[in-house]
N, C-alpha and C positions, 0 to 999 in steps of 0.2 A: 481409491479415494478420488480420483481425476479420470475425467475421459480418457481413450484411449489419442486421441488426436488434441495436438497443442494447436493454441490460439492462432499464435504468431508469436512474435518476438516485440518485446519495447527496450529502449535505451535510457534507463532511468537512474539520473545522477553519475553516468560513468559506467553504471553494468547493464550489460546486458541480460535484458532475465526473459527466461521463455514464459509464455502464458498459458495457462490450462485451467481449463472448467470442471469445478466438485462435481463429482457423480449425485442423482438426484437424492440418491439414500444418503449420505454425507448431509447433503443439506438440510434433509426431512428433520436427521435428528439433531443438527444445529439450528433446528428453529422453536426449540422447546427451552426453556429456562432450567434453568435445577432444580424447579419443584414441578417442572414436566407442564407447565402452561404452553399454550401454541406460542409464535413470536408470529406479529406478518415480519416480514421485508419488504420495506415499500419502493427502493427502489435499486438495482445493481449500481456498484461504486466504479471506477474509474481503476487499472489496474493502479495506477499508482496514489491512488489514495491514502494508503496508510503510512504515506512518510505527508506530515501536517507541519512540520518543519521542526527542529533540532532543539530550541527554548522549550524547556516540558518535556519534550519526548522521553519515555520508559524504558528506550533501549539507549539513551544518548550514550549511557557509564557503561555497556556492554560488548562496547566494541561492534559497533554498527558499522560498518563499512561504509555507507552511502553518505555518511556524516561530512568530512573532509568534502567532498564532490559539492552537497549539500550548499554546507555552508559559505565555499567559495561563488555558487551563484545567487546564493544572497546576498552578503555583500557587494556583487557587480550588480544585482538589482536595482538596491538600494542605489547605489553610487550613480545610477543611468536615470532612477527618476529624482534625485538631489539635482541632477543636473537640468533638469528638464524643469 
């Protein structure tokens, strides 16, 4: 499912997580809907894209790890532009 060779590494929220790129066949066939239409992809995300923050999020009740790390530098966010 993933190249043979990792990205590198990011430090996101507290873990460290290795990076690795889908093989092109993985991709070819996530780019088809469930009734098999093409999808483009217009543009590659940011590894850490899929954490949009913790209010909403689908994995919040699932015991998300990154959550705690998360939401501790949201609040000092906040608290740094309140003060500003």
């Amino acid at each position: 499912m993933v190249e043979a060779s990792e990205l590198g590494r990011k430090r996101i929220f507290g873990k460290n997580l290795r990076l690795y790129k889908f093989t092109d066949r993985v991709l070819q066939k996530e780019r088809r809907d469930d009734n098999g239409n093409s999808l483009h992809i217009v543009s590659k995300q940011a590894p850490d894209a899929f954490c949009k923050g913790c209010h909403g999020c689908p994995y919040r009740n699932a015991g998300c790890e990154f959550q705690p790390k998360r939401m501790q530098e949201d609040q000092h966010s906040k608290a740094v532009a309140m003060a500003n």
